[in-house]
C-alpha positions as CSV (number, residue, x, y, z in Angstrom):
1,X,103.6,128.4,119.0
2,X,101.2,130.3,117.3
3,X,97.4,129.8,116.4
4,X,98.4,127.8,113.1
5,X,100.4,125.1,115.0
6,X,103.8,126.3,114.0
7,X,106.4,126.3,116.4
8,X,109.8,127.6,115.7
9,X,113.3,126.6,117.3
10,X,116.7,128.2,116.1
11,X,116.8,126.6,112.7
12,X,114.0,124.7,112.9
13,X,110.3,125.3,111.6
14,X,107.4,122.7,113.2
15,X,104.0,122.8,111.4
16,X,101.2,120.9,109.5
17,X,102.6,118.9,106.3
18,X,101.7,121.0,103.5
19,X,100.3,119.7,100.4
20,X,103.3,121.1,98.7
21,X,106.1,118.6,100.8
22,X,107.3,115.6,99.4
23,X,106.4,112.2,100.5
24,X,109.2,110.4,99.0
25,X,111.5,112.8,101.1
26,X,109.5,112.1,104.2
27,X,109.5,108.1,103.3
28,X,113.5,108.5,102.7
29,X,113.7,110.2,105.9
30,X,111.6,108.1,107.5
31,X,113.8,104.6,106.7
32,X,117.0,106.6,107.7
33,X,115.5,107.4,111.3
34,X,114.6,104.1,111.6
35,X,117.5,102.6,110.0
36,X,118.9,101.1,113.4
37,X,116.2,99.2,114.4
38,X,116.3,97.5,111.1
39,X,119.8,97.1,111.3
40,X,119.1,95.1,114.7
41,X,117.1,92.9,113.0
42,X,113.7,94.6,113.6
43,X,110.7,95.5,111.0
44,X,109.3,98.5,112.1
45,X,106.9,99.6,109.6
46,X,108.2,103.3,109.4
47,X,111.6,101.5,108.5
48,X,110.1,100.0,104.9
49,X,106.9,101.6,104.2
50,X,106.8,102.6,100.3
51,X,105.5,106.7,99.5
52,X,101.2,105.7,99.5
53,X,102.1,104.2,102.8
54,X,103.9,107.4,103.8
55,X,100.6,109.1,102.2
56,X,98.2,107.7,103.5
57,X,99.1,107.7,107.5
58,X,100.1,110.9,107.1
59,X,96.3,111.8,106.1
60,X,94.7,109.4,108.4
61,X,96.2,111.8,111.1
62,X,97.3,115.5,112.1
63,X,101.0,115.2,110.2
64,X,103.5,117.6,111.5
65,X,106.8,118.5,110.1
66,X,110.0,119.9,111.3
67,X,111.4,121.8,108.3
68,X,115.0,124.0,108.3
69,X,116.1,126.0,105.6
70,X,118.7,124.5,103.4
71,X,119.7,126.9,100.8
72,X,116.5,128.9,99.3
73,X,114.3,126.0,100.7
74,X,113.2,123.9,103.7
75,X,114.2,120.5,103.7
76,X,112.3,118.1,106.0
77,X,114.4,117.0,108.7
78,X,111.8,115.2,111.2
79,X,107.8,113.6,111.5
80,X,105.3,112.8,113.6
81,X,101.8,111.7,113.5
82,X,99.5,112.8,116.4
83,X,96.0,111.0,116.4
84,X,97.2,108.2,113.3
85,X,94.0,105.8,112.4
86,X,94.3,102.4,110.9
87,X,93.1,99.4,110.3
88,X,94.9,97.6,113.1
89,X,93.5,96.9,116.7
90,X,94.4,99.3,119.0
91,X,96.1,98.7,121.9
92,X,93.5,99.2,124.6
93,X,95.2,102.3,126.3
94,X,95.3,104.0,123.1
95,X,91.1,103.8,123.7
96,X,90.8,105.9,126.6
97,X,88.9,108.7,126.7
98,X,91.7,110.7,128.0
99,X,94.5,109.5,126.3
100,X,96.0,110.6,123.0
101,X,98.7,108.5,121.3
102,X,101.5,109.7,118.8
103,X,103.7,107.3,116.0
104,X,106.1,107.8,113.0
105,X,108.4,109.7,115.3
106,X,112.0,110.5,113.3
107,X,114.3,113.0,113.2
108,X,116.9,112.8,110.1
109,X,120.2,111.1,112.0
110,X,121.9,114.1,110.3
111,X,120.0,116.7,112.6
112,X,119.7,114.9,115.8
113,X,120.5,116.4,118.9
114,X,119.5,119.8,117.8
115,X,116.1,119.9,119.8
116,X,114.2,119.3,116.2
117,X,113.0,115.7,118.1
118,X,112.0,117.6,121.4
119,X,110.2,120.4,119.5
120,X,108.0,117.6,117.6
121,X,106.8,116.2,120.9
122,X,105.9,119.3,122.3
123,X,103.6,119.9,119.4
124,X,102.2,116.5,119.9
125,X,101.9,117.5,124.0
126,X,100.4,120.7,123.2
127,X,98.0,118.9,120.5
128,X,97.2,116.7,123.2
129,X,96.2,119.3,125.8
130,X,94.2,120.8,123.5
131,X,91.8,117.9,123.2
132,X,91.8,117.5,126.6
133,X,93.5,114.7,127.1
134,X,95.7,114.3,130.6
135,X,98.4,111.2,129.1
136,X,100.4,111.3,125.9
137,X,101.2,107.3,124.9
138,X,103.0,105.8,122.3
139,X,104.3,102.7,120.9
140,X,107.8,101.6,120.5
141,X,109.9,98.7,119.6
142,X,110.8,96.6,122.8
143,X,114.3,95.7,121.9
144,X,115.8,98.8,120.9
145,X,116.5,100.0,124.9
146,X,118.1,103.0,123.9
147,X,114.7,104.4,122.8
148,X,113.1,103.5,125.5
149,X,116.0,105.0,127.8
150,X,115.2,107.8,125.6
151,X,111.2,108.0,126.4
152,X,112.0,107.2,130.1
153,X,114.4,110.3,130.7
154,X,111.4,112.5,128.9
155,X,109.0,111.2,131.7
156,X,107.4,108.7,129.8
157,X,106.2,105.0,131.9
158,X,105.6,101.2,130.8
159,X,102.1,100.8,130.4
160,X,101.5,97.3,128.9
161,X,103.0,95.4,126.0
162,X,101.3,94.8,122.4
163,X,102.0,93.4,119.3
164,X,101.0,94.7,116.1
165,X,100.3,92.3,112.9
166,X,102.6,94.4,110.5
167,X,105.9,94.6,113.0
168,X,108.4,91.2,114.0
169,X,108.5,92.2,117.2
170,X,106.5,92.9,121.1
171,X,105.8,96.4,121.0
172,X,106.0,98.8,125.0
173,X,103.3,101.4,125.5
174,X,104.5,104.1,127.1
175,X,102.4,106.7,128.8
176,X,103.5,109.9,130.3
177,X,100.9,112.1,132.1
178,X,100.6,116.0,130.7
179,X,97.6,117.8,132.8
């Protein structure tokens, strides 16, 4: 990682969005990642949002990319929002003073499993450090169990459970301590 928050893998670039990426290309990406959890029936918001949608969390946050070169470009192949304000109540762990919180995690299916989501969260981990928080949380959608298998096996807990008034379902905090 270097002083600009980039961190490279083999293929795979992590940094800031730049003004010069696409936001319909990160909103396409964005309702293929979360294309199974629609497909069960659920509404997460990073599964429909239109492009000002995409926009505007993406500025109400630090965005970060995961970019890999695709011919004489990058294409964008995952996202993640460290720090995301909104209009929405927070869930109260989210409002400790030593707690950071990520959202809008998703990796193109095409390029899972090629370490593209693990370098994203250590940007957010190492983002998190930096500020000086000690726990990392998130919020995911209850019913898809495979995610949270996911979270679990990357040391992530159960904190509490929270519903937000834009998604059909009960949302899990999850916490995982990084001091």
């Amino acid at each position: 990682m270097n002083e600009a928050g980039v961190q490279r893998t083999e293929s795979v670039l992590v940094r800031p969005l730049a003004p010069t990426d696409s936001i319909p290309e990160i909103t396409r990406l964005l309702h293929r990642a979360y294309a199974k959890q629609v497909a069960m029936g659920l509404q997460p918001l990073a599964g429909r949002q239109d492009d000002a949608t995409t926009a505007e969390r993406a500025a109400n946050s630090e965005c970060y990319v995961a970019v890999r070169r695709d011919g004489p470009g990058e294409r964008v192949v995952g996202v993640i929002l460290f720090e995301e304000q909104e209009r929405a109540t927070f869930p109260s762990f989210f409002l400790k003073p030593h707690v950071a919180h990520f959202a809008q995690f998703g990796v193109d299916p095409e390029a899972q499993g090629m370490g593209i989501g693990r370098a994203l969260l250590e940007t957010v981990e190492r983002r998190a450090r930096e500020k000086g928080a000690t726990e990392l949380a998130l919020s995911m959608a209850e019913p898809d169990r495979e995610l949270y298998d996911f979270y679990v096996k990357r040391g992530y807990r159960f904190i509490e459970h929270w519903q937000w008034p834009y998604t059909n379902y009960r949302s899990c905090i999850l916490s995982k301590a990084i001091a």
